[in-house]
KETOR-228131 format. One record per residue (C-alpha): residue in one letter; y, x, z; residue number from 0. Coordinates in nm, 4 decimals. Each point is the difference from the previous one (the first is absolute). Layout:
BEGIN
[pt A, [Y, X, Z], NUM]
...
END
This chain:
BEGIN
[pt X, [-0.8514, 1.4025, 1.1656], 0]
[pt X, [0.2954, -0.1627, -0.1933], 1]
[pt X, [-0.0330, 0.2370, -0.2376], 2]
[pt X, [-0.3777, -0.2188, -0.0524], 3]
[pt X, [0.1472, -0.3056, 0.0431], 4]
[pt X, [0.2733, 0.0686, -0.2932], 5]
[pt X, [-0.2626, 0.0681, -0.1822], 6]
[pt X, [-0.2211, -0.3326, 0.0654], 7]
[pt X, [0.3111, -0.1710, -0.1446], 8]
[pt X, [0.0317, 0.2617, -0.3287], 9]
[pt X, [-0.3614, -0.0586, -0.1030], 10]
[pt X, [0.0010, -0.3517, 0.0069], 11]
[pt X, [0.3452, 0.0112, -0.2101], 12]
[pt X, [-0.1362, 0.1998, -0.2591], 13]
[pt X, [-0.2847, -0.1846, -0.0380], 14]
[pt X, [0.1854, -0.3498, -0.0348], 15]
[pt X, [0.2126, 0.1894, -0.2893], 16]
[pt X, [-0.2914, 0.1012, -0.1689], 17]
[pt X, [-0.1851, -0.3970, 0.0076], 18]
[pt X, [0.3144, -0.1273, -0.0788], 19]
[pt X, [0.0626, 0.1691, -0.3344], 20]
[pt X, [-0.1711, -0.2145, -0.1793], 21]
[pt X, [0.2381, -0.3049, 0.1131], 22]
[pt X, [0.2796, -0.1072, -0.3090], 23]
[pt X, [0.3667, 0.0094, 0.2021], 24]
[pt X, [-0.0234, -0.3820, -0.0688], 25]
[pt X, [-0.3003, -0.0559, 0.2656], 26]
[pt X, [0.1017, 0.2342, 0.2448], 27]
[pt X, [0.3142, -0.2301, 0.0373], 28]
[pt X, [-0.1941, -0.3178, -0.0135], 29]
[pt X, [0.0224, -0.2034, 0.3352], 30]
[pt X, [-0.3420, -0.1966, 0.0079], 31]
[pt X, [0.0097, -0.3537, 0.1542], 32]
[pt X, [-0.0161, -0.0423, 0.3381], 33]
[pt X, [0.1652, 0.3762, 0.0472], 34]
[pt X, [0.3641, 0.1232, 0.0630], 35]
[pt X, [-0.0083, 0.3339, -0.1295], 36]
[pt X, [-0.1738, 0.2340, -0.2994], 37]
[pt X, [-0.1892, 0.3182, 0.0190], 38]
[pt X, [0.3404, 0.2088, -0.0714], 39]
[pt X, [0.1849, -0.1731, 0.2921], 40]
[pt X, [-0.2970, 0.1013, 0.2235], 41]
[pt X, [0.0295, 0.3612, -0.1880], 42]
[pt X, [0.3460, 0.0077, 0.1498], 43]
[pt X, [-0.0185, -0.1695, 0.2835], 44]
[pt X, [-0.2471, 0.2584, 0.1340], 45]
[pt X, [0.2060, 0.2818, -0.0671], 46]
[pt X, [0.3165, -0.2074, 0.1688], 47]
[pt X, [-0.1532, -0.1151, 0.2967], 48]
[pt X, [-0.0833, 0.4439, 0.0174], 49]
[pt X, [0.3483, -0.0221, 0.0001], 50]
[pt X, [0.0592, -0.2191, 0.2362], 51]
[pt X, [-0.2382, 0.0828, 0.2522], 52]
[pt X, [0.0567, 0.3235, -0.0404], 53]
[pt X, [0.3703, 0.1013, -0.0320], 54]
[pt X, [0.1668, -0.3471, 0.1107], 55]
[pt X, [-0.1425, -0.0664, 0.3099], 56]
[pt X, [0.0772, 0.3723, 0.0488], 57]
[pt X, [0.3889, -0.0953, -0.0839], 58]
[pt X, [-0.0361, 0.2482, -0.2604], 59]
[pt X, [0.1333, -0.0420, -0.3560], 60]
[pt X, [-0.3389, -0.1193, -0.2466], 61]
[pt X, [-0.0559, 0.2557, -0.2589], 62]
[pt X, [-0.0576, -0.2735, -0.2882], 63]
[pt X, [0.3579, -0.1908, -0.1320], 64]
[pt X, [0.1106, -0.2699, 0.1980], 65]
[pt X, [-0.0522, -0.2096, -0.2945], 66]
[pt X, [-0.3638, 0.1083, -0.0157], 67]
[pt X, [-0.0338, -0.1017, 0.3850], 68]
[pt X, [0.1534, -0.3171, -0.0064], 69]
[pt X, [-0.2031, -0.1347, -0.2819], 70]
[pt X, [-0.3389, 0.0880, 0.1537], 71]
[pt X, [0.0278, -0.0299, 0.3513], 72]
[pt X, [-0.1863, -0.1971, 0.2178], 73]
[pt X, [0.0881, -0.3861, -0.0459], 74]
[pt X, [0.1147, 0.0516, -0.3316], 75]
[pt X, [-0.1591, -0.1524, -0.3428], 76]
[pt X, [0.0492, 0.1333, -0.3771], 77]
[pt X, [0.3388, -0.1432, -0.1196], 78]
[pt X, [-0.0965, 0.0903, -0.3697], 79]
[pt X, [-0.1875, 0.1398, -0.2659], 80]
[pt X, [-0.0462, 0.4158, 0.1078], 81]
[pt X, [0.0725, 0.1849, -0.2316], 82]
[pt X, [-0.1979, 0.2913, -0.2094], 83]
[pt X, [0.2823, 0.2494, 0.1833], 84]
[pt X, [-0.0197, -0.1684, 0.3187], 85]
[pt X, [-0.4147, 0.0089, -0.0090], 86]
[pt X, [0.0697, 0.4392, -0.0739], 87]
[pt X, [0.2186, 0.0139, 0.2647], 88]
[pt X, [-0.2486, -0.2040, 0.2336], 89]
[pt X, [-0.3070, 0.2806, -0.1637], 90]
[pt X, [0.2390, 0.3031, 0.1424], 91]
[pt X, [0.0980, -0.1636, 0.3473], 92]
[pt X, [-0.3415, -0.0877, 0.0890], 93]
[pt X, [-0.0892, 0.3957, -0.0378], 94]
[pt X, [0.3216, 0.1683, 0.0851], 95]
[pt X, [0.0869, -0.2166, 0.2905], 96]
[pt X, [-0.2921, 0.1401, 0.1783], 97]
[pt X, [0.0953, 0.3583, -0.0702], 98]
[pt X, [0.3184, -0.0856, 0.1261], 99]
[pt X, [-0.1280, -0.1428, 0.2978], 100]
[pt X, [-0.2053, 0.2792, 0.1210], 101]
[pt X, [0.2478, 0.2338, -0.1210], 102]
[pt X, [0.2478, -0.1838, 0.2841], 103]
[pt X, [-0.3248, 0.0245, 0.2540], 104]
[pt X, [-0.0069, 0.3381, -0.0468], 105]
[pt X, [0.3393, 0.0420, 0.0671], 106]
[pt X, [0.0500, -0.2191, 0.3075], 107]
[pt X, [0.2444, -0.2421, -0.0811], 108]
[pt X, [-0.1502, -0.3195, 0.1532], 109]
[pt X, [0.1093, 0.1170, 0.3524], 110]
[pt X, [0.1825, -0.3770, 0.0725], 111]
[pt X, [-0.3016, -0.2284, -0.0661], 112]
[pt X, [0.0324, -0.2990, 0.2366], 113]
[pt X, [-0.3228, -0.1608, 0.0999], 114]
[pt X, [-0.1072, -0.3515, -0.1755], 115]
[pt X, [-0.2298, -0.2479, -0.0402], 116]
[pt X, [-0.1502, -0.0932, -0.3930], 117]
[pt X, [-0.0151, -0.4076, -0.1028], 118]
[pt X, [-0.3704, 0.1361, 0.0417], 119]
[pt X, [0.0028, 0.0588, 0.3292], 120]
[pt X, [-0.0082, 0.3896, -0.0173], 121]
[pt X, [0.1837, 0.1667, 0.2480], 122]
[pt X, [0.1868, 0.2904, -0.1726], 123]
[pt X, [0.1339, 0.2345, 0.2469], 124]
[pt X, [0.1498, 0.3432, -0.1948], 125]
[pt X, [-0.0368, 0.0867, -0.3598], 126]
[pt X, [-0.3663, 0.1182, 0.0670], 127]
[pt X, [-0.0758, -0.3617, 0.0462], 128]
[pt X, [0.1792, -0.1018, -0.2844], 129]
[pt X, [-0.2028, 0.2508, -0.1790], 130]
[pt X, [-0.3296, -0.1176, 0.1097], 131]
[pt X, [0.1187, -0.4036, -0.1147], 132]
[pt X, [0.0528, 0.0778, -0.3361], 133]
[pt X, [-0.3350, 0.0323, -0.1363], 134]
[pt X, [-0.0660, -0.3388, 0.1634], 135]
[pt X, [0.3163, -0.1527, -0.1948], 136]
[pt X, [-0.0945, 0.1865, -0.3608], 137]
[pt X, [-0.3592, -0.1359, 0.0541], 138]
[pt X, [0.1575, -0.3554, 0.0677], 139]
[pt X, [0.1619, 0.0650, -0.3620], 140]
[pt X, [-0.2450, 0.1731, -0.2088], 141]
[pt X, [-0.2392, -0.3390, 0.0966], 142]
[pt X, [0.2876, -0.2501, -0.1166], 143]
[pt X, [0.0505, 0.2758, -0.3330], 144]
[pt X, [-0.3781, -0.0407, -0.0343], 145]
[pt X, [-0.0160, -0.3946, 0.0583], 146]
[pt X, [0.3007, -0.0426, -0.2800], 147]
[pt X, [-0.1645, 0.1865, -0.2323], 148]
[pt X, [-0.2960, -0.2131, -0.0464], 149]
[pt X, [0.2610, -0.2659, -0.0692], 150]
[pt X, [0.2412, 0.1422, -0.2318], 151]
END
């Protein structure tokens, strides 16, 4: 089962790559009126809040840079242009941070997950749970990427 729910999260990745190649680096950083964020940040923020959800809430170290987590984390806005380097970077994490993750499923190290509740009302008991909510959050994400896109 999570390895099918991993998957519902890789597809949807891969196909937001592939629409978004045709994008210059100049609109995927553009911040349309009325918005607080780009179609990068949300590119980041959904591998972050992975992160978060995932390895944080488990008190476990997050597999991305501290740097990388702090800029896209929930509550948090682009402070800047993103780079060409920085959008690579974002290309590899949103792949590799899956393998990762089930890699670390696989080997059992979210034994400590404490049981929370989502600003969505979703009650997230063990990292199963936590599994099961992240399709739910990417969708929220790949809707906003598909909104901004019409508008940049």
């Amino acid at each position: 089962m999570i390895a099918k729910q991993i998957e519902i999260m890789r597809q949807p990745r891969i196909k937001i790559l592939s629409i978004l190649e045709t994008f210059s680096l100049d609109q995927l950083n553009i911040i349309p009126a009325g918005f607080n964020n780009n179609i990068l940040w949300n590119l980041g923020h959904m591998i972050a809040a992975q992160q978060g959800v995932c390895y944080k809430r488990a008190g476990l170290d997050t597999w991305v840079s501290d740097s990388f987590f702090q800029a896209y984390k929930p509550d948090t806005k682009p402070e800047g242009y993103i780079s060409e380097e920085q959008f690579d970077e974002i290309k590899e994490l949103l792949m590799t941070s899956l393998d990762q993750l089930e890699t670390d499923l696989h080997a059992g190290i979210f034994t400590n997950y404490p049981a929370w509740t989502t600003r969505y009302g979703a009650e997230i008991r063990d990292i199963n749970d936590a599994i099961a909510f992240l399709p739910f959050h990417e969708g929220l994400h790949v809707g906003y990427i598909m909104g901004l896109r019409k508008l940049v």
